[in-house]
N, CA, C and O atoms as a GROMACS GRO file, in nm:
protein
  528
    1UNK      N    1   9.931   6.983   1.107
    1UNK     CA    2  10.036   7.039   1.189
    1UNK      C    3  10.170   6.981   1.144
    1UNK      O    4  10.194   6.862   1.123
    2UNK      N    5  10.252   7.083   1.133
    2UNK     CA    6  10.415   7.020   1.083
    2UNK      C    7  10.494   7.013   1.209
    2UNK      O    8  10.503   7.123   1.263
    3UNK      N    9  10.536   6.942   1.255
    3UNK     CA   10  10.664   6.963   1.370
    3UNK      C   11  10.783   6.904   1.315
    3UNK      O   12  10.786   6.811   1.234
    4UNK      N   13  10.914   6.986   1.384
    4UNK     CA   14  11.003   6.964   1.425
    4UNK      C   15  11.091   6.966   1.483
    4UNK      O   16  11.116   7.055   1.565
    5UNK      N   17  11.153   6.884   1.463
    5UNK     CA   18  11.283   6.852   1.615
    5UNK      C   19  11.421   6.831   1.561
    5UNK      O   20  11.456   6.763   1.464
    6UNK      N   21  11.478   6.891   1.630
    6UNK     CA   22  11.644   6.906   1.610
    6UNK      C   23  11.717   6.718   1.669
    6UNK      O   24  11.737   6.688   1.786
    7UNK      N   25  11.742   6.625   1.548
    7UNK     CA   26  11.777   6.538   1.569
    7UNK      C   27  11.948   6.566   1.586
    7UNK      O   28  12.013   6.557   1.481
    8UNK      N   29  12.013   6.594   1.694
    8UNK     CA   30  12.151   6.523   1.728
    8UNK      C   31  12.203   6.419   1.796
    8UNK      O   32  12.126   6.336   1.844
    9UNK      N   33  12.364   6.403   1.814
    9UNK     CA   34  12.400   6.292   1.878
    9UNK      C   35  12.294   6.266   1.986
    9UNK      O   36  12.226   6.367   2.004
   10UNK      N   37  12.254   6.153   2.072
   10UNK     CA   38  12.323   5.994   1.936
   10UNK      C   39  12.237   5.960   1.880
   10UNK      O   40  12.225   5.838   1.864
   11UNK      N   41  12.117   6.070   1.811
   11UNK     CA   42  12.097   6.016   1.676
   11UNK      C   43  12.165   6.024   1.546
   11UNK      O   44  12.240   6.119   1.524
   12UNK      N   45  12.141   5.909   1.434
   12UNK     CA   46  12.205   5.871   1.390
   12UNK      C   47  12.124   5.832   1.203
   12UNK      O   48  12.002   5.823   1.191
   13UNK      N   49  12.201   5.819   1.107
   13UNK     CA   50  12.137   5.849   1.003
   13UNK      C   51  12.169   5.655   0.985
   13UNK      O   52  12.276   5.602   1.015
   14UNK      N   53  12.045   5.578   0.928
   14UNK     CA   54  12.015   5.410   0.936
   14UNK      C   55  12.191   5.441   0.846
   14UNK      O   56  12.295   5.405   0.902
   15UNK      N   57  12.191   5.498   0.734
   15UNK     CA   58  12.246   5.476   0.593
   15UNK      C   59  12.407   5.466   0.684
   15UNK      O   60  12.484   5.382   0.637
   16UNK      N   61  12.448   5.529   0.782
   16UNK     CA   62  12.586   5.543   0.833
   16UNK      C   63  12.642   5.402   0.936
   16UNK      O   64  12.760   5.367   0.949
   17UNK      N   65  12.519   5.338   1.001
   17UNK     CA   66  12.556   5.218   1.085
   17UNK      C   67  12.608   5.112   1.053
   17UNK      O   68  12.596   5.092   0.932
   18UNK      N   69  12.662   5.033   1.108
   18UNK     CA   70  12.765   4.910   1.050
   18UNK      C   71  12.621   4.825   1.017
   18UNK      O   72  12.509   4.868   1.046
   19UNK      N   73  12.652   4.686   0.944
   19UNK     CA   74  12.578   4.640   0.890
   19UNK      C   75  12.465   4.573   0.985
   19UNK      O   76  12.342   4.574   0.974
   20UNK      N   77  12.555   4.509   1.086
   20UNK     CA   78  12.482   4.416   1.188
   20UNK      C   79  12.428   4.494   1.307
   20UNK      O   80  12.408   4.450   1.420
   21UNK      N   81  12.410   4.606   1.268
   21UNK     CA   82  12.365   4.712   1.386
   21UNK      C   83  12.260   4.756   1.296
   21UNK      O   84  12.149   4.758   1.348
   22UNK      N   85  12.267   4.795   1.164
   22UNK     CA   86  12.182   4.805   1.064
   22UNK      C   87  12.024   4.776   1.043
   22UNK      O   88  11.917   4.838   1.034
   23UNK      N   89  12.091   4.600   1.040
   23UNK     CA   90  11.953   4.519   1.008
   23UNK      C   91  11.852   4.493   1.191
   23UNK      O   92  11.732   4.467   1.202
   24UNK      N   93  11.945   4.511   1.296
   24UNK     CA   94  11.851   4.498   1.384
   24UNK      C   95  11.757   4.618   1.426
   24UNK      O   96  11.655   4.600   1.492
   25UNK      N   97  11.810   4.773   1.373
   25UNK     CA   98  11.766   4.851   1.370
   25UNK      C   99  11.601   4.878   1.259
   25UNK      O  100  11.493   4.934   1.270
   26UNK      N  101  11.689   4.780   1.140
   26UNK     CA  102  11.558   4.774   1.048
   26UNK      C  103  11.369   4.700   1.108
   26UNK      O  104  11.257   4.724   1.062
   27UNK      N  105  11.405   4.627   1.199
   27UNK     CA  106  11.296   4.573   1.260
   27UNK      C  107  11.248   4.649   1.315
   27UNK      O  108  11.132   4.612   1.333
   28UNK      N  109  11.270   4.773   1.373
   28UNK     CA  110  11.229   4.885   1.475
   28UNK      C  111  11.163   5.002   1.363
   28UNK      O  112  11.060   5.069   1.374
   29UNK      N  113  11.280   4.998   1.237
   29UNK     CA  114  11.218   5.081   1.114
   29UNK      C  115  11.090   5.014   1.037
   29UNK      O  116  11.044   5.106   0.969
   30UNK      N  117  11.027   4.921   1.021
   30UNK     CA  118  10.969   4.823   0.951
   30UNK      C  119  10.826   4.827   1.042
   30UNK      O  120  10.714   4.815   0.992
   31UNK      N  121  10.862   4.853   1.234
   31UNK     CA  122  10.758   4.863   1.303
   31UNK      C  123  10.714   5.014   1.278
   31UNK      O  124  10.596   5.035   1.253
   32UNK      N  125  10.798   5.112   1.285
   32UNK     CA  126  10.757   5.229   1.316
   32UNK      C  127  10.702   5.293   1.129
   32UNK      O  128  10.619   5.384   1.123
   33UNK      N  129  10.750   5.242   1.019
   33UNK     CA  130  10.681   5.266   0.924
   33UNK      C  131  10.548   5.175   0.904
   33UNK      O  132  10.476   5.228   0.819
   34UNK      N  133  10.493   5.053   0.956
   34UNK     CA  134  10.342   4.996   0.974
   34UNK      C  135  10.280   5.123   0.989
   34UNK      O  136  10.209   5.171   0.901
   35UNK      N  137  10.307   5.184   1.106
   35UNK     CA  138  10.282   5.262   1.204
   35UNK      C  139  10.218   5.401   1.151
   35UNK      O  140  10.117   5.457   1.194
   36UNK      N  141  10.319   5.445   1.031
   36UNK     CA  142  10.334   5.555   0.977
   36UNK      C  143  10.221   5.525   0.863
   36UNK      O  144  10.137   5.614   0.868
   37UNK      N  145  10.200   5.460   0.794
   37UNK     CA  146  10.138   5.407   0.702
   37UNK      C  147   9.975   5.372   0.743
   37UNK      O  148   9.893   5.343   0.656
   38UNK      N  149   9.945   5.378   0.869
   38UNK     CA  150   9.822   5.383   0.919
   38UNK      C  151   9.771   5.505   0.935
   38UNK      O  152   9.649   5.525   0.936
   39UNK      N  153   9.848   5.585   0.946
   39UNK     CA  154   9.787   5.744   1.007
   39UNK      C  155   9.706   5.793   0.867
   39UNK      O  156   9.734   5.764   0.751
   40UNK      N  157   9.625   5.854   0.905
   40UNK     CA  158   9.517   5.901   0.770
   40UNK      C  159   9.544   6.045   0.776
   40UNK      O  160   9.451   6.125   0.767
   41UNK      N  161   9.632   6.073   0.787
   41UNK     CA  162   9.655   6.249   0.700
   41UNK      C  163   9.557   6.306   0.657
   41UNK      O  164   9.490   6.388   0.721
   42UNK      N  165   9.536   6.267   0.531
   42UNK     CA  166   9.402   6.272   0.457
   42UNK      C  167   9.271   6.276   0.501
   42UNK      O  168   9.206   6.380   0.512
   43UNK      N  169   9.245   6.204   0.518
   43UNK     CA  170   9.088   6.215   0.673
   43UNK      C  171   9.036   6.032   0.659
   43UNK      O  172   9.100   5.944   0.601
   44UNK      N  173   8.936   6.020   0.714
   44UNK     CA  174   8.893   5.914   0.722
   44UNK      C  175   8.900   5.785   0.638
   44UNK      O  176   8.935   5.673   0.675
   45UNK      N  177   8.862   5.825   0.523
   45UNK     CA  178   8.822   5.743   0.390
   45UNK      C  179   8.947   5.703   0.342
   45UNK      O  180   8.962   5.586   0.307
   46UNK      N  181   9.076   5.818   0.332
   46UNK     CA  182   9.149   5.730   0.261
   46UNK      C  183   9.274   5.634   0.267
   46UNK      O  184   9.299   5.583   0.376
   47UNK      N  185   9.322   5.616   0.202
   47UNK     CA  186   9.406   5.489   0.158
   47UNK      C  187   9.502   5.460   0.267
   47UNK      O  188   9.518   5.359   0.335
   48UNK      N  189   9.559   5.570   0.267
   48UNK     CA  190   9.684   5.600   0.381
   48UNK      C  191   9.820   5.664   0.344
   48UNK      O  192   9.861   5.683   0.230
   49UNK      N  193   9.852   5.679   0.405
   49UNK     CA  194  10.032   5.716   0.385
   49UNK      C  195  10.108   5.718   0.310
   49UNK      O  196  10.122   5.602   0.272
   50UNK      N  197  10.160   5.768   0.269
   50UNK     CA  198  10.275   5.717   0.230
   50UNK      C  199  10.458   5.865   0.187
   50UNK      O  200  10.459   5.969   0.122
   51UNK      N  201  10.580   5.789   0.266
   51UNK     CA  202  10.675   5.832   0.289
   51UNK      C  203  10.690   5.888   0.158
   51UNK      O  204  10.626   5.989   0.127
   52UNK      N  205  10.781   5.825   0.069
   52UNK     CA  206  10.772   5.818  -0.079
   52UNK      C  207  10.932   5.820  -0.087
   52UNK      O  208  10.971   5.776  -0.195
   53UNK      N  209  11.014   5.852  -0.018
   53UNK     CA  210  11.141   5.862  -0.025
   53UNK      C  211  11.212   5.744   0.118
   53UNK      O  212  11.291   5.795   0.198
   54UNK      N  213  11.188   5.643   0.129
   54UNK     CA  214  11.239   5.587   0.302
   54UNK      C  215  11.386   5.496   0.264
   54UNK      O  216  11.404   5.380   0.302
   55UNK      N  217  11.485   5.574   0.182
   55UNK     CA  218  11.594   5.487   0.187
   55UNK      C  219  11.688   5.544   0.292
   55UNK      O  220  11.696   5.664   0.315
   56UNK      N  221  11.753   5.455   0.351
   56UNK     CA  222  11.809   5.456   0.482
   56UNK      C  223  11.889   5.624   0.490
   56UNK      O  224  11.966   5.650   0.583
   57UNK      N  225  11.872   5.686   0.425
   57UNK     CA  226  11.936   5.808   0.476
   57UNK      C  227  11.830   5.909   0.486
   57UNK      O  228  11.863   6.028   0.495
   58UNK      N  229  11.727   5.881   0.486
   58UNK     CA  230  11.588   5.952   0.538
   58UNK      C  231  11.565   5.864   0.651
   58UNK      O  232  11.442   5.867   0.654
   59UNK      N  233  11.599   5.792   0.740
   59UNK     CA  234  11.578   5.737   0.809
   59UNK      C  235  11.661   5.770   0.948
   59UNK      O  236  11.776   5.728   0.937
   60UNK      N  237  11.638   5.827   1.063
   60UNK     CA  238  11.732   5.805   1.180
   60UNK      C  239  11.682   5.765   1.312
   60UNK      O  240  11.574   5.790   1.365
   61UNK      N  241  11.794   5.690   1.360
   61UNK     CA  242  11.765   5.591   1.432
   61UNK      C  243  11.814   5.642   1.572
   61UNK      O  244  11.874   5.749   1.575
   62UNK      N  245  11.792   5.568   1.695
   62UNK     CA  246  11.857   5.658   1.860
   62UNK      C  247  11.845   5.513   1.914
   62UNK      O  248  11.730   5.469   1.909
   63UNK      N  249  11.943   5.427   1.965
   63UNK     CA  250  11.939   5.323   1.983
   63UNK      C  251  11.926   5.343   2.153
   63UNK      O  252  11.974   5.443   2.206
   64UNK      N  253  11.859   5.241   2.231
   64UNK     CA  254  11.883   5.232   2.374
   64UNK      C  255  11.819   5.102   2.429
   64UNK      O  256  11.708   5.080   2.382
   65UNK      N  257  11.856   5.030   2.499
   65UNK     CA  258  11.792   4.949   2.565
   65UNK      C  259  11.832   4.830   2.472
   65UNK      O  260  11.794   4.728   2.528
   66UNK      N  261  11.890   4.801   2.357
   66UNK     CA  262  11.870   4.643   2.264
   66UNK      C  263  11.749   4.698   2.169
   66UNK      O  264  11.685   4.617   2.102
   67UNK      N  265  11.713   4.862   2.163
   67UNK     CA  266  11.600   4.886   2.103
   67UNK      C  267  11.628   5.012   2.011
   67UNK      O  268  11.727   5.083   2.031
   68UNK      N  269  11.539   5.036   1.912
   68UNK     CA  270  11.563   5.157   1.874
   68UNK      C  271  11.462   5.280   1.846
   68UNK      O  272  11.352   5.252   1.798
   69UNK      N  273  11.488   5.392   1.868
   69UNK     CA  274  11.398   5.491   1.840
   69UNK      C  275  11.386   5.539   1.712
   69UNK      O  276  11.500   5.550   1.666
   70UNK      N  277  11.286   5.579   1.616
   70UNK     CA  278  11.250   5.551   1.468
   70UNK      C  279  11.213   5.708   1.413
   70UNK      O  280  11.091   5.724   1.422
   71UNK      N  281  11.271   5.809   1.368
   71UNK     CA  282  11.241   5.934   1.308
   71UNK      C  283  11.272   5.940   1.168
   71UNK      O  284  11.384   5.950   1.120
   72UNK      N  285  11.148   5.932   1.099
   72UNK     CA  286  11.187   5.979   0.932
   72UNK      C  287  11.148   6.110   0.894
   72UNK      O  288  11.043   6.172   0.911
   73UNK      N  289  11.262   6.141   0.836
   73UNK     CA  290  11.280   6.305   0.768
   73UNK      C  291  11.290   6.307   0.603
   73UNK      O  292  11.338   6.221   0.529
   74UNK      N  293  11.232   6.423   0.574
   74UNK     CA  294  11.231   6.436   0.442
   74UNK      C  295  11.104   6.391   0.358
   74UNK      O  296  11.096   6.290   0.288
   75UNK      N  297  10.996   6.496   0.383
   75UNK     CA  298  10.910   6.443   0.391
   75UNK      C  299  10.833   6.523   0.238
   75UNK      O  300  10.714   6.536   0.209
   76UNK      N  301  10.929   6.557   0.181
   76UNK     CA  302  10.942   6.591   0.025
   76UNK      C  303  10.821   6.547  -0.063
   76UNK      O  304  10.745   6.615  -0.132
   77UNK      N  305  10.828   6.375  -0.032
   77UNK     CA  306  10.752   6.313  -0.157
   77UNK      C  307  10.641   6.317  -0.093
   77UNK      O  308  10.547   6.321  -0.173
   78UNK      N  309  10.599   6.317   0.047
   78UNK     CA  310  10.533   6.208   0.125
   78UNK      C  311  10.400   6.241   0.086
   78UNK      O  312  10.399   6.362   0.062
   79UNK      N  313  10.249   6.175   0.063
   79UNK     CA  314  10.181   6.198  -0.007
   79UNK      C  315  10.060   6.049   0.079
   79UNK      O  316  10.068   5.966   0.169
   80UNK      N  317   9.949   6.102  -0.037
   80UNK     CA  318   9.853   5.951  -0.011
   80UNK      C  319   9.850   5.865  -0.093
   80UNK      O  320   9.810   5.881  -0.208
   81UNK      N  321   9.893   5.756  -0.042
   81UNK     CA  322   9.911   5.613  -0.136
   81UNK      C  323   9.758   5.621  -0.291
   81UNK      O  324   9.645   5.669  -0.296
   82UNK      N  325   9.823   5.567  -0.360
   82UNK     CA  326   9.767   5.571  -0.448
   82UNK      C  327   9.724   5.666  -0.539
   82UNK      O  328   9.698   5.640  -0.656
   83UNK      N  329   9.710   5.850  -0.450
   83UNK     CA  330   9.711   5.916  -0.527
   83UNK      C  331   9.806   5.999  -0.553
   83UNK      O  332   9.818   6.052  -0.664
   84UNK      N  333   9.913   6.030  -0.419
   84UNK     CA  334  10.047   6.065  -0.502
   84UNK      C  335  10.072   6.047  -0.583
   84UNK      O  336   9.982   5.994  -0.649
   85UNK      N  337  10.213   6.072  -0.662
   85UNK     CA  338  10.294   6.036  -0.773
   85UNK      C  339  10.418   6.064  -0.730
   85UNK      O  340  10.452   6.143  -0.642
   86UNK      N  341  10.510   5.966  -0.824
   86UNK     CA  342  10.635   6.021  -0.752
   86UNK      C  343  10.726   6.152  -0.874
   86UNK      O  344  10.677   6.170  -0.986
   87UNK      N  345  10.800   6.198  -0.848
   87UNK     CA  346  10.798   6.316  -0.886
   87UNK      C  347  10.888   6.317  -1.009
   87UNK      O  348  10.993   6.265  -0.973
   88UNK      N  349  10.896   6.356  -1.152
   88UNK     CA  350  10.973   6.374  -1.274
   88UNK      C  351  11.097   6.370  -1.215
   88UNK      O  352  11.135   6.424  -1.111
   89UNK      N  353  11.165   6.288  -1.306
   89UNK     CA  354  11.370   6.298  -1.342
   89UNK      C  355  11.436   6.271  -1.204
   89UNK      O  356  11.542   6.314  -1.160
   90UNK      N  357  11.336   6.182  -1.142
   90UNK     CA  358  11.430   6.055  -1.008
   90UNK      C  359  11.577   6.034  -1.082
   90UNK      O  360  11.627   6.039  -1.194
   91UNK      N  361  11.607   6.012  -0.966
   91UNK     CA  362  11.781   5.954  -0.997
   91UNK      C  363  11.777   5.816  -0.999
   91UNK      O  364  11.802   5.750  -0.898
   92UNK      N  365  11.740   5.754  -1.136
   92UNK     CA  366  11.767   5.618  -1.164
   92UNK      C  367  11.888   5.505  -1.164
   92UNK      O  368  11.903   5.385  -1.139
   93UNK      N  369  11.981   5.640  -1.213
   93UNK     CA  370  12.127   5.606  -1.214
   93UNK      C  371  12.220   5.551  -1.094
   93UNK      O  372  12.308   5.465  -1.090
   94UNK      N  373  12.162   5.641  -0.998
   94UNK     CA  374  12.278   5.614  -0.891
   94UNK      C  375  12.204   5.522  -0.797
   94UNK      O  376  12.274   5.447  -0.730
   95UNK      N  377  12.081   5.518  -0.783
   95UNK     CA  378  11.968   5.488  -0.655
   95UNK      C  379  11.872   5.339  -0.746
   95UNK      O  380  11.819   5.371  -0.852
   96UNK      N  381  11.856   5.197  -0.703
   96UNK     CA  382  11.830   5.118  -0.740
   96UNK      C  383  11.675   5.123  -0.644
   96UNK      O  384  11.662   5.058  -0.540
   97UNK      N  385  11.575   5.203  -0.696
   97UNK     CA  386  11.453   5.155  -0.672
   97UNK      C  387  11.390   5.056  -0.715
   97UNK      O  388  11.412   5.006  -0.825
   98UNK      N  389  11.275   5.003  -0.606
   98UNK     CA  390  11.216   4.852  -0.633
   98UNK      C  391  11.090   4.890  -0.749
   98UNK      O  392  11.034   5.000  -0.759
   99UNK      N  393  11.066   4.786  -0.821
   99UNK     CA  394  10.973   4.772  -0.903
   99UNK      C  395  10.836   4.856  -0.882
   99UNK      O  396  10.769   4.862  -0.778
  100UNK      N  397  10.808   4.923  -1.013
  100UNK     CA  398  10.693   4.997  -0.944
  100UNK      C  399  10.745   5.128  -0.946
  100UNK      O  400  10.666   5.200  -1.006
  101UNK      N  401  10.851   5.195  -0.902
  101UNK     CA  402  10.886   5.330  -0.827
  101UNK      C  403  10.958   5.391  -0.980
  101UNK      O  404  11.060   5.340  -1.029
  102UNK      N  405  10.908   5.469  -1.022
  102UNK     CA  406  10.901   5.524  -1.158
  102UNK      C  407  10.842   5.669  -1.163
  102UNK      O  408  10.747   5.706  -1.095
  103UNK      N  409  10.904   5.741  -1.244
  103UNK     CA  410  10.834   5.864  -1.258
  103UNK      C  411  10.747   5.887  -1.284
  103UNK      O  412  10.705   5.836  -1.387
  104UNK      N  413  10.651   5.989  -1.201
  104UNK     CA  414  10.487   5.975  -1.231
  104UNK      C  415  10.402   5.888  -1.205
  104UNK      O  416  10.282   5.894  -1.234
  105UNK      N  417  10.483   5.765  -1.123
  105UNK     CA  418  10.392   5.651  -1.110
  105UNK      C  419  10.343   5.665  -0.988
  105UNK      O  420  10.423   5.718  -0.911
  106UNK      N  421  10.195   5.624  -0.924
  106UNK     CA  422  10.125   5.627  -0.787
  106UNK      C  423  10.265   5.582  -0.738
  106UNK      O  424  10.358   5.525  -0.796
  107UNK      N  425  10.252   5.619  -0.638
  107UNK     CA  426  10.320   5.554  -0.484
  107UNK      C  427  10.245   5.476  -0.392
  107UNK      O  428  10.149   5.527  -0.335
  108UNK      N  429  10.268   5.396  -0.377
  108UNK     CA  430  10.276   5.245  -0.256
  108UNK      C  431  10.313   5.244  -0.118
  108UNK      O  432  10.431   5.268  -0.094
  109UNK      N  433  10.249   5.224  -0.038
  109UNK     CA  434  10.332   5.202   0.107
  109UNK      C  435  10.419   5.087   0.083
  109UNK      O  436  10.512   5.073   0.163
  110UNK      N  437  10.399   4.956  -0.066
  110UNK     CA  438  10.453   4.877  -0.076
  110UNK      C  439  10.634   4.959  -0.082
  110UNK      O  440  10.729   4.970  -0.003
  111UNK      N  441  10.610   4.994  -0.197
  111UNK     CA  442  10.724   5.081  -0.238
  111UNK      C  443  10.844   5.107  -0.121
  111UNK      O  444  10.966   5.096  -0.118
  112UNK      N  445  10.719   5.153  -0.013
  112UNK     CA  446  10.819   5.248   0.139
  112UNK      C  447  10.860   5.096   0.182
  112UNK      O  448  10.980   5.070   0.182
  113UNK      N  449  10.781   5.010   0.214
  113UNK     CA  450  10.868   4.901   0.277
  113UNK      C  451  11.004   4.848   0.160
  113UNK      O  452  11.115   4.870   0.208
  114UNK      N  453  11.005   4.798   0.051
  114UNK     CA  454  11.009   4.748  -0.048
  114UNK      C  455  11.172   4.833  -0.002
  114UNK      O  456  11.263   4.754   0.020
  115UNK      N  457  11.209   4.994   0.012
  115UNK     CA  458  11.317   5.054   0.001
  115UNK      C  459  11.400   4.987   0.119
  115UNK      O  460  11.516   4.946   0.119
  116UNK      N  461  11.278   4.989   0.248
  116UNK     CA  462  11.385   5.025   0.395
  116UNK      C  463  11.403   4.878   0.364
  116UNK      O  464  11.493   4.853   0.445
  117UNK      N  465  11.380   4.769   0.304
  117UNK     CA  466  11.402   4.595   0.302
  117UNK      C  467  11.539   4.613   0.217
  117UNK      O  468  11.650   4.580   0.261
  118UNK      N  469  11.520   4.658   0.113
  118UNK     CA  470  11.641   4.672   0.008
  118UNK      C  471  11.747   4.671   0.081
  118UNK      O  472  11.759   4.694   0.201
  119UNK      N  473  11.871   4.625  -0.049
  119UNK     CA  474  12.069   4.591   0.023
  119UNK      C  475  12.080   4.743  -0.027
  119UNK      O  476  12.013   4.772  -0.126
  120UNK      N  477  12.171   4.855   0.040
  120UNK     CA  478  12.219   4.977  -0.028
  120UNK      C  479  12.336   4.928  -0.096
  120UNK      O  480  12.411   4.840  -0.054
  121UNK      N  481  12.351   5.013  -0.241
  121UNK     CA  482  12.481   4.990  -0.291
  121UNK      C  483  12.432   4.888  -0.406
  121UNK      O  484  12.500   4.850  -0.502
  122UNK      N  485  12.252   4.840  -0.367
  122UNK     CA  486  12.279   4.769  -0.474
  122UNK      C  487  12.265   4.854  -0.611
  122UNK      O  488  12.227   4.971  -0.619
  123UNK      N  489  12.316   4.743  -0.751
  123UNK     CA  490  12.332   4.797  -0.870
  123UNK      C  491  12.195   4.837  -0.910
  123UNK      O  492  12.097   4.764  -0.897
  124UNK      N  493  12.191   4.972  -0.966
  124UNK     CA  494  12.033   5.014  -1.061
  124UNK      C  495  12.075   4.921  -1.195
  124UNK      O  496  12.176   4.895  -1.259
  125UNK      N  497  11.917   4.884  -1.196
  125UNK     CA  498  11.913   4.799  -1.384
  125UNK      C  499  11.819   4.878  -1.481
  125UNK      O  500  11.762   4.833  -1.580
  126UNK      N  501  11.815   5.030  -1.422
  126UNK     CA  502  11.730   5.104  -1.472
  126UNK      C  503  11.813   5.135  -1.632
  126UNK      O  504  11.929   5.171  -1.654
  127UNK      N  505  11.668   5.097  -1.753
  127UNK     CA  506  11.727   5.097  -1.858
  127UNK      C  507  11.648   5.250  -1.926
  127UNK      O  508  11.532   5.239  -1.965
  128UNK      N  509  11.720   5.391  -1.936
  128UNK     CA  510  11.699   5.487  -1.965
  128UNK      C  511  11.582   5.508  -2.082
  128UNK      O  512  11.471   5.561  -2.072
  129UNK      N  513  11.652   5.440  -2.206
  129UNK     CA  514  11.580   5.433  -2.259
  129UNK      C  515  11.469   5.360  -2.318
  129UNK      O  516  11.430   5.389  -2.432
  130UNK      N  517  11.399   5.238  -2.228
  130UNK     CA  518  11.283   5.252  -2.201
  130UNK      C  519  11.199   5.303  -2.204
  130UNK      O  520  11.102   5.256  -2.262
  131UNK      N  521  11.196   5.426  -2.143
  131UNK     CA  522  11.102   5.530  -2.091
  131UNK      C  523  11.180   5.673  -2.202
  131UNK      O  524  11.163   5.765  -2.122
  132UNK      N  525  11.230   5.722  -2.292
  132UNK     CA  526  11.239   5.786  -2.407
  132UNK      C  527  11.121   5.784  -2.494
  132UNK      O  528  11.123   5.842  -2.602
   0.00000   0.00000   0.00000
């Protein structure tokens, strides 16, 4: 089953929040992707989950209480760990993925945490031709 829901004010995209509103939000993102990463899509047997894209602008957040509410969109890559792949001619250049996250390569729930943990803005050391 696919659902969806019309996210507006005051939800909010992680990638737009000030910093220190950010990272307390990330603890709520970090619970609710465990979360996501348990569900077996797939059926019983396998591996589990996985987002494949969770950098903070696939991510939105609805804050209330000192707490936050956790919706990820973009569910493009999203696949089963280990046998996904992630998909030809990623944007290496602009987007500093963590080790591992490569074209064609399985996908990780490591990976999904590994993004929403990441600083944005940081520098890619992706060396092009490498992979030529």
């Amino acid at each position: 089953m696919i659902a969806m829901e019309y996210l507006g004010p005051p939800w909010q995209m992680l990638a737009v929040l000030d910093d220190e509103t950010k990272e307390r939000a990330r603890v709520a993102v970090r619970e609710a992707l465990e979360k996501v990463h348990k569900l077996r899509v797939f059926g019983s047997t396998n591996a589990g989950s996985v987002h494949g894209d969770a950098r903070d602008v696939n991510i939105m957040v609805k804050s209330h209480d000192e707490d936050f509410d956790v919706r990820f969109v973009d569910f493009g890559w999203a696949g089963q760990e280990c046998v996904s792949t992630y998909p030809p001619n990623m944007n290496h250049i602009d987007i500093a993925w963590p080790e591992g996250v490569r074209d064609g390569m399985p996908m990780l729930q490591r990976h999904d945490m590994d993004v929403v943990n990441s600083t944005p803005g940081r520098i890619s050391n992706y060396d092009w031709r490498r992979h030529v």
